[in-house]
C-alpha positions as CSV (number, residue, x, y, z in Angstrom):
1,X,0.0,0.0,0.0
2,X,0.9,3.3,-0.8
3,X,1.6,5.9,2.0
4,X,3.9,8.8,3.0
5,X,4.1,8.1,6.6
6,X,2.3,5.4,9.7
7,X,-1.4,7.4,11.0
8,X,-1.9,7.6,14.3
9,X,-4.9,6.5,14.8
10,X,-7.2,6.3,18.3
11,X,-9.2,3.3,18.5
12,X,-12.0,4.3,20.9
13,X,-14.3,1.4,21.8
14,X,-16.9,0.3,24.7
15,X,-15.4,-2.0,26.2
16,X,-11.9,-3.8,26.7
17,X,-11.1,-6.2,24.0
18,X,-8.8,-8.0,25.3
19,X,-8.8,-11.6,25.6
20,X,-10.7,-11.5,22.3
21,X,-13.1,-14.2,23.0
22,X,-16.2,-12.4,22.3
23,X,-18.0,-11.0,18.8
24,X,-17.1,-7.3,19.1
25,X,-14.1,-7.4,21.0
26,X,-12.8,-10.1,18.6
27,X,-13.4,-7.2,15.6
28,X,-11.2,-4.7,17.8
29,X,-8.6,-6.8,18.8
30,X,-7.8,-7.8,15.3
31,X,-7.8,-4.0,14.0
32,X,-5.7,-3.3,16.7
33,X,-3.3,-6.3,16.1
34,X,-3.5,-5.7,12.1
35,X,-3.5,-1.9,12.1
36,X,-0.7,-1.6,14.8
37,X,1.7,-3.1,12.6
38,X,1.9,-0.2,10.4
39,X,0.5,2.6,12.4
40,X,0.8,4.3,15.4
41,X,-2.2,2.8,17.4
42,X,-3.5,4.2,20.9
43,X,-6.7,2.7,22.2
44,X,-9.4,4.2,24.8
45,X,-12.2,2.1,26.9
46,X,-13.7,1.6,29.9
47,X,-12.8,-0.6,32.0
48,X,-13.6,-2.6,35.1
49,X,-11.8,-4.1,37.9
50,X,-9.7,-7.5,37.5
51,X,-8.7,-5.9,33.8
52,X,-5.0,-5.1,34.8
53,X,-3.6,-8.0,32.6
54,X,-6.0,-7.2,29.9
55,X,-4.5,-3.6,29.8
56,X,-1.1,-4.4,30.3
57,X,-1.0,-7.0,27.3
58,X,-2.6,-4.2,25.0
59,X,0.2,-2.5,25.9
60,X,2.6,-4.9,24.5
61,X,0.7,-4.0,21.0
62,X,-0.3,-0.6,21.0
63,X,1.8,2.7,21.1
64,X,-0.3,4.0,24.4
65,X,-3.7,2.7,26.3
66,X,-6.0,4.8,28.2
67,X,-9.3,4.3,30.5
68,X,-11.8,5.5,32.1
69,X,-13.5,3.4,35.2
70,X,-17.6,2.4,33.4
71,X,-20.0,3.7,35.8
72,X,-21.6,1.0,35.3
73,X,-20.6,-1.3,37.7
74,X,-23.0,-4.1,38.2
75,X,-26.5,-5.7,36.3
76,X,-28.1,-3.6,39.2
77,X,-26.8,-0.6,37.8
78,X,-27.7,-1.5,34.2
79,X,-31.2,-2.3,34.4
80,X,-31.2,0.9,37.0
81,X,-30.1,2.8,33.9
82,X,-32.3,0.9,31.8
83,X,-35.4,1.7,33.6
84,X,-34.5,5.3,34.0
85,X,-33.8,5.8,30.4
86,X,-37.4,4.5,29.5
87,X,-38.5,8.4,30.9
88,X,-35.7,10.2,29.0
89,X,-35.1,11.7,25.8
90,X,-31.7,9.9,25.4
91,X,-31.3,6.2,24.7
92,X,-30.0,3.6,26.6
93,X,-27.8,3.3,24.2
94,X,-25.8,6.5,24.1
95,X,-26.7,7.4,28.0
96,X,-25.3,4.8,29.8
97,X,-22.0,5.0,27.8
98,X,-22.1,9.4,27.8
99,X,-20.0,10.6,31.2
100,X,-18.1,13.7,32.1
101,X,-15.0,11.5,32.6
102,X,-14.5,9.7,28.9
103,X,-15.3,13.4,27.3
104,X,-12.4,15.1,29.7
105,X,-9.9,12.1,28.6
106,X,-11.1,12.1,25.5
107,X,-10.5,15.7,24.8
108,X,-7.1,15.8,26.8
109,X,-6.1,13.0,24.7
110,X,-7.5,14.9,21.3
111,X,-5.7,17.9,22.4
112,X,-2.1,16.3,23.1
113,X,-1.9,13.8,20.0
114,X,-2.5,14.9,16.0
115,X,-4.2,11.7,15.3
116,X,-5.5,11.2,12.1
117,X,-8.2,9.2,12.7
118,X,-10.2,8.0,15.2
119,X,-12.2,5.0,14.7
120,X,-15.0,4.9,16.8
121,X,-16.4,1.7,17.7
122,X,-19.8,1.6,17.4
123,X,-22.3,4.2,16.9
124,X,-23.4,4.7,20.5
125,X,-20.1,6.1,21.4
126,X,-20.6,8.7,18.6
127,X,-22.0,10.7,21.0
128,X,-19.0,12.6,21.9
129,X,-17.6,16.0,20.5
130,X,-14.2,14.9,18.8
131,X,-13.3,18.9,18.7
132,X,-11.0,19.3,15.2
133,X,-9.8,15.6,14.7
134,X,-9.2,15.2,11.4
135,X,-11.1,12.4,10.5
136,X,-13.7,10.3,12.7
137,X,-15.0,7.2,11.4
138,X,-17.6,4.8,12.8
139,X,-17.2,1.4,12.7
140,X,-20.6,-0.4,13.0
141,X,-20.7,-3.4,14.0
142,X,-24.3,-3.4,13.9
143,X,-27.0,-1.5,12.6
144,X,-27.8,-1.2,16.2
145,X,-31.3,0.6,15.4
146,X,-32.1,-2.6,13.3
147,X,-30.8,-4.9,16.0
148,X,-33.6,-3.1,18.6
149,X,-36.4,-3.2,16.0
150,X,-35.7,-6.9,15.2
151,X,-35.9,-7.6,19.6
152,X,-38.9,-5.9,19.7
153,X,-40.1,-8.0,16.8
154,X,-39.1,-11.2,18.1
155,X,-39.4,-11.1,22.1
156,X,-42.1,-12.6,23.7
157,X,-41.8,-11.1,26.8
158,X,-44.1,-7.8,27.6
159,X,-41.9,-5.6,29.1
160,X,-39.0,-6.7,26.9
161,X,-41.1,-6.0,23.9
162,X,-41.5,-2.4,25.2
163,X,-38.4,-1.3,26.4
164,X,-36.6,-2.3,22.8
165,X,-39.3,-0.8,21.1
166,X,-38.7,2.3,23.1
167,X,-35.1,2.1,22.1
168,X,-35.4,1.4,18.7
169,X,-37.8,4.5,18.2
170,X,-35.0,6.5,20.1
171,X,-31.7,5.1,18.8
172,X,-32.7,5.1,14.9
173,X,-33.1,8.8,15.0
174,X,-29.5,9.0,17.2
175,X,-27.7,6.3,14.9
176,X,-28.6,8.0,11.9
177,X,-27.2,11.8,13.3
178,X,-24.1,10.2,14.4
179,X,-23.7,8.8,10.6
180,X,-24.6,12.7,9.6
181,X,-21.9,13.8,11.8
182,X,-19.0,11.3,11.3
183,X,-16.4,12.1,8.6
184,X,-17.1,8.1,7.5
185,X,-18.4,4.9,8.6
186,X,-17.0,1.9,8.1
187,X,-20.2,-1.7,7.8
188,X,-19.7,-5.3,7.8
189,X,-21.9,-6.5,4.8
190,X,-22.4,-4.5,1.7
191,X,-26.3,-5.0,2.9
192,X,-25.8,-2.8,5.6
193,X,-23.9,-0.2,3.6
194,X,-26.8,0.0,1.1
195,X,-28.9,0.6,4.1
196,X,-26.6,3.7,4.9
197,X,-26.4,5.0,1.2
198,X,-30.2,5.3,0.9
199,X,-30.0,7.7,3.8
200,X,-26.8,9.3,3.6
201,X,-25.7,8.8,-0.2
202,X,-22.7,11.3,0.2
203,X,-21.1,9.3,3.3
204,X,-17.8,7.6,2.5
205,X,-18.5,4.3,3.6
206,X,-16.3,0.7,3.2
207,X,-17.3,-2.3,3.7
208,X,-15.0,-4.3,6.3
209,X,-16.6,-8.1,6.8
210,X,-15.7,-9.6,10.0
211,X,-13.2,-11.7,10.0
212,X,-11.7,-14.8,11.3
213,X,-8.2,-16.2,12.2
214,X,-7.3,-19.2,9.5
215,X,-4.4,-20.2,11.5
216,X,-5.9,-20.6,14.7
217,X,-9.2,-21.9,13.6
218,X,-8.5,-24.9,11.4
219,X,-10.3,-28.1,9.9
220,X,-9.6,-30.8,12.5
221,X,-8.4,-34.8,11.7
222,X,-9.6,-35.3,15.6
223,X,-12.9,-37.8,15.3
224,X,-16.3,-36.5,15.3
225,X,-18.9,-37.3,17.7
226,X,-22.0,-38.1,15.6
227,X,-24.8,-37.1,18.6
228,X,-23.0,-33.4,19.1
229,X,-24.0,-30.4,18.2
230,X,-22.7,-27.0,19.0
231,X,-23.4,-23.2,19.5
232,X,-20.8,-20.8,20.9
233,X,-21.1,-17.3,21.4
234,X,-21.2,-14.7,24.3
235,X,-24.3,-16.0,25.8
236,X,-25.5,-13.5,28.0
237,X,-25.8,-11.4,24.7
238,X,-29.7,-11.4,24.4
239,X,-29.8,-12.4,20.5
240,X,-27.5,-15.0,21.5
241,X,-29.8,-15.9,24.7
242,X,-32.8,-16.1,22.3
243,X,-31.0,-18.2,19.8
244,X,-30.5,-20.7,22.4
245,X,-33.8,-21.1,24.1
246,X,-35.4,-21.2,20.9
247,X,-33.3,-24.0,19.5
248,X,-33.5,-26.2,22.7
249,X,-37.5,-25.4,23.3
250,X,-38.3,-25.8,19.6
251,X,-36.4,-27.8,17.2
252,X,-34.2,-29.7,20.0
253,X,-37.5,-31.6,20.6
254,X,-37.8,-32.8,16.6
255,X,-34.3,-33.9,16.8
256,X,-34.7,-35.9,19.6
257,X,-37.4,-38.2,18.4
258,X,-35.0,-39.6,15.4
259,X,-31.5,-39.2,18.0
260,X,-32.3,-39.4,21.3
261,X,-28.9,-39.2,22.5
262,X,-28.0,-36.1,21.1
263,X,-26.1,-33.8,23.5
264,X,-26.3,-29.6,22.8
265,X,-23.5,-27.8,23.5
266,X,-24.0,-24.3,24.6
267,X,-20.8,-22.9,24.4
268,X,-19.5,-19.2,26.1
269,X,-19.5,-16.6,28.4
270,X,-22.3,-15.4,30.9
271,X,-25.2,-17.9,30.5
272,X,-27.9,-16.4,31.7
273,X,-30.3,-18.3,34.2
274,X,-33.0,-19.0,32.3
275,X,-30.7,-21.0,29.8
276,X,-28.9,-22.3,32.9
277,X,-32.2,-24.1,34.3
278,X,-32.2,-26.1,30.8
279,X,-28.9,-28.2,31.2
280,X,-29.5,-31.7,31.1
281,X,-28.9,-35.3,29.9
282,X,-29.2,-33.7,26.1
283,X,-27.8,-29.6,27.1
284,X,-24.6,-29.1,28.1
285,X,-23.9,-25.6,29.4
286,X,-20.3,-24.6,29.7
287,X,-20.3,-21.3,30.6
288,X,-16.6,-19.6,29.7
289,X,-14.1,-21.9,28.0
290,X,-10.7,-20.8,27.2
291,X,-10.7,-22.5,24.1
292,X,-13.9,-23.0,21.8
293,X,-12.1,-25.0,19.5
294,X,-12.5,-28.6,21.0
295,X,-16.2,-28.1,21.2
296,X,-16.3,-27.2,17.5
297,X,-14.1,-30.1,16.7
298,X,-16.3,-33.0,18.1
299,X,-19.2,-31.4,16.9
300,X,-21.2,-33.2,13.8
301,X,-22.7,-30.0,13.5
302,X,-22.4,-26.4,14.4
303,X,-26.0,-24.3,14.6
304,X,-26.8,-21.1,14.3
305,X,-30.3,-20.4,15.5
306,X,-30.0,-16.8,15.4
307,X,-33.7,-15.0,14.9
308,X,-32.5,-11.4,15.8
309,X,-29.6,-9.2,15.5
310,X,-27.6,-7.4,12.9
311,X,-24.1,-6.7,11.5
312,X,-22.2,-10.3,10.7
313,X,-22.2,-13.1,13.2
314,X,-18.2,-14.0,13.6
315,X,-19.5,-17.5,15.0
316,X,-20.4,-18.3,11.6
317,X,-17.0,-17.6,10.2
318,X,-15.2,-19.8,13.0
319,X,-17.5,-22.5,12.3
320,X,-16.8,-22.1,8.4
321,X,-13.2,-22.1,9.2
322,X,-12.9,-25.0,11.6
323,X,-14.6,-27.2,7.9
324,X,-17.5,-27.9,9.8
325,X,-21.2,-28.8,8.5
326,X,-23.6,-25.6,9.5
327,X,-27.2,-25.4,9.6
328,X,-28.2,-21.2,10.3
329,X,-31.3,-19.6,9.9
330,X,-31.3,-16.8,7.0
331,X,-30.9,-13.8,9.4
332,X,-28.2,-16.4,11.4
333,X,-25.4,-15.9,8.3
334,X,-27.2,-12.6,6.7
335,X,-24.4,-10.4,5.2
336,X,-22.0,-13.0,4.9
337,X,-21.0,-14.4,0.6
338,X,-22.6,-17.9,1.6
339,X,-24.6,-20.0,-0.4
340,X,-27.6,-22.3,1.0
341,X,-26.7,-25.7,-0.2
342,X,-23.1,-24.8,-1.0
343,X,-21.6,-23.7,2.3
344,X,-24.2,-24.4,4.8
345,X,-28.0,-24.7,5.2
346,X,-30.5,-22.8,6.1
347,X,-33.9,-22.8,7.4
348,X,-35.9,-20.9,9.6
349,X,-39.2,-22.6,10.5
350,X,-37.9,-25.3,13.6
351,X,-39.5,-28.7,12.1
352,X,-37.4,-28.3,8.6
353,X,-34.3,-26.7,11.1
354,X,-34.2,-30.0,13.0
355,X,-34.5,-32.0,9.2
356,X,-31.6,-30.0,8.1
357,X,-29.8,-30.8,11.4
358,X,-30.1,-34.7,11.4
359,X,-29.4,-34.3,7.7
360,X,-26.1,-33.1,7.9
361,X,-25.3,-35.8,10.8
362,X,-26.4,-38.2,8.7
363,X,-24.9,-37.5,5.5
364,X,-21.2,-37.8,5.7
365,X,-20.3,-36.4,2.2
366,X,-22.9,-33.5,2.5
367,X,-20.9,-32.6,5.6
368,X,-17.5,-32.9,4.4
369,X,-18.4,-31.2,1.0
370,X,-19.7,-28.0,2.6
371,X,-17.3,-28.2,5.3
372,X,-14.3,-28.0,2.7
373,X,-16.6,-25.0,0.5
374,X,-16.8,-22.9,4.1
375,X,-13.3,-23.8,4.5
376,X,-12.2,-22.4,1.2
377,X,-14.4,-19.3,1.7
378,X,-12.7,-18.1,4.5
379,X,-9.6,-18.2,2.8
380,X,-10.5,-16.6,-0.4
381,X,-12.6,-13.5,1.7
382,X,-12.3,-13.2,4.9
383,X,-8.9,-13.1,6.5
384,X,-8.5,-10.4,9.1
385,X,-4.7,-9.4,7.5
386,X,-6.6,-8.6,3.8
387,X,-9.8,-7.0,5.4
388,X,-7.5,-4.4,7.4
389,X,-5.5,-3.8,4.2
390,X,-8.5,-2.5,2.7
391,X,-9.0,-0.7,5.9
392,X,-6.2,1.0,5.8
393,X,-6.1,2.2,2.1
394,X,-9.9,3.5,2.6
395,X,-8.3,5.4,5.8
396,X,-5.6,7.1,3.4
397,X,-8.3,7.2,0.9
398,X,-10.5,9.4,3.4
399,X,-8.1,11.6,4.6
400,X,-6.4,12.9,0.9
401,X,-10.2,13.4,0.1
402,X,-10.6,15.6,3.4
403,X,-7.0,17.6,2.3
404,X,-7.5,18.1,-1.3
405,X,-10.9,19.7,-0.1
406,X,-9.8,21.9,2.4
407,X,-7.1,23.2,-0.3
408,X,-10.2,23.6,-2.4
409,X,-13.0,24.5,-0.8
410,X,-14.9,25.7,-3.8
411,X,-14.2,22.3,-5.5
412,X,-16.8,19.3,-5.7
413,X,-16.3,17.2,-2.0
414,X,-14.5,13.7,-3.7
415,X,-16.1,11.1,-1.7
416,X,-15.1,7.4,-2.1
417,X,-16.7,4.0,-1.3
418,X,-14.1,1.6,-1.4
419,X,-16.0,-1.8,-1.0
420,X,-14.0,-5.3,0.0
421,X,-11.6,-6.9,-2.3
422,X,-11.5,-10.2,-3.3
């Protein structure tokens, strides 16, 4: 790639992402790792207690770290917040992540670095005044407006219904100003960016997929247990939470009429009670592992029983990676260049689910043929090294766009959408 000189570039995210063994902090940790191996990275967070380690090995990797203590500092507090943000103007969303504290450390930190960019992540930290920076970009991970309407859609519960619905009604009108504002945002599926262009079709925008790691998450020769199935993910995460108590309530059930020693795995962090209470001769609940890949590896088949969310699921890429047979539903691998029938399967409804399931354990050359295709489409699209390359040439991209128009400010705005090589 072309360039005069390394950026320095601020990476300003939510939330720690260090170890990486969640969806979003898996995204940052890899721009991180990628980016700072050209570039002059500094990252800023909030943090918790017990992250000490975490911060001192993104040290190792990064030119500085900063933090700010999240005021948040229990489930009590969040569903406090929660509750109270159901009589504000403000979201949830962008109030319980707003404090005096990130914008004075922010700004201090604006003031005594010339960053180029600053790469937000996540449009409910957009919410901050970035004073003269010359260029902020939004990485969304999510349509997270979409995310809240889809909830509210899906939830059965009452009061869940209303509270997303309340959010959604808020956040679209914030998530769409914070795209106004931002010099650029940066989406995971091309889907997404149309989404963006129909509102905003003068926004530089690029399309960067998640990713996955094809050295570390590799086809297996280890044997396969023919009654396991797996799902891994950061269960707590309500999409996630929903994905799993739908799969075990409703198509569990057809599967175990035709294999009645089937075993579910329910892989990750933070399970929440109510998926707890359902461990049993045929659920396993594991709660945080420090290595998902064993679980993949014995599984016949990895599901994806996802009915809400938004942005791409990186589960689905670590499954496609590891050669394994998939069933998802549509929304489970939305925005990622699969093809039903040629990498995985899909279904929706949970009778034909289950068929698709049982089908894939039972039909060893189905298996193995669309666990080689997801194999080989990992490799040919989504490696995190390529997808920051293209990263990083839309970041040069953006900011001669931004100098040749402040040298001419009477000239036509030169806006570019990069989209994903390869």
């Amino acid at each position: 790639m072309n360039q005069s000189r390394p950026l320095r570039i601020l990476i300003f995210t939510p939330h720690i992402p260090y170890p990486p063994n969640w969806g979003f902090g898996i995204r940052v940790y890899q721009f991180i790792r990628e980016l700072s191996r050209s570039h002059r990275v500094s990252v800023l967070f909030y943090t918790r207690p017990g992250e000490e380690k975490s911060i001192e090995a993104l040290k190792q990797m990064c030119h500085s770290v900063h933090s700010v203590p999240n005021p948040l500092h229990s489930d009590f507090d969040k569903r406090k917040v929660q509750f109270l943000s159901l009589f504000s103007v403000r979201s949830f969303q962008t109030g319980s992540l707003r404090t005096e504290a990130m914008q004075q450390t922010l700004t201090q930190l604006l003031d005594s670095e010339n960053f180029d960019i600053v790469q937000v992540e996540s449009s409910q930290l957009a919410c901050y005044d970035f004073g003269k920076t010359p260029a902020v970009v939004v990485d969304e991970h999510n349509l997270e407006y979409e995310l809240l309407q889809r909830m509210y859609e899906t939830e059965r519960s009452p009061l869940r219904k209303l509270y997303n619905y309340v959010e959604y009604l808020k956040f679209r009108k914030e998530e769409m100003e914070c795209w106004n504002r931002s010099d650029a945002c940066v989406l995971t599926s091309e889907r997404e960016q149309h989404i963006l262009n129909a509102h905003n079709p003068n926004k530089p925008s690029h399309v960067a997929p998640n990713g996955v790691d094809i050295d570390f998450f590799r086809p297996s020769t280890n044997p396969v247990d023919p009654n396991s199935l797996v799902f891994t993910g950061l269960i707590g995460y309500r999409p996630n939470t929903d994905a799993v108590l739908f799969f075990i309530k409703e198509v569990l059930p057809h599967i175990l009429m035709k294999r009645p020693k089937v075993v579910f795995s329910v892989v990750g962090m933070k399970p929440p009670e109510e998926v707890l209470r359902l461990a049993g001769p045929n659920v396993i609940v594991t709660g945080k592992v420090d290595d998902v890949r064993p679980y993949i590896e014995k599984a016949a088949a990895f599901v994806v029983p996802l009915r809400m969310g938004s942005g791409t699921r990186l589960k689905v890429l670590e499954g496609l990676a590891m050669g394994k047979a998939m069933v998802s539903t549509h929304l489970g691998c939305e925005g990622i260049n699969v093809q039903n029938g040629e990498h995985l399967l899909t279904e929706d409804d949970p009778e034909a689910f289950a068929k698709a399931t049982l089908h894939l354990v039972e039909n060893h050359d189905l298996a193995n043929r669309l666990g080689m295709a997801g194999r080989k489409l990992v490799e040919d699209q989504y490696s995190w090294r390529s997808i920051v390359q293209t990263l990083e040439r839309f970041h040069n991209e953006l900011l001669e766009a931004k100098r040749l128009n402040a040298s001419h400010p009477s000239a036509v705005q030169c806006r570019t959408v990069p989209t994903r090589e390869g």
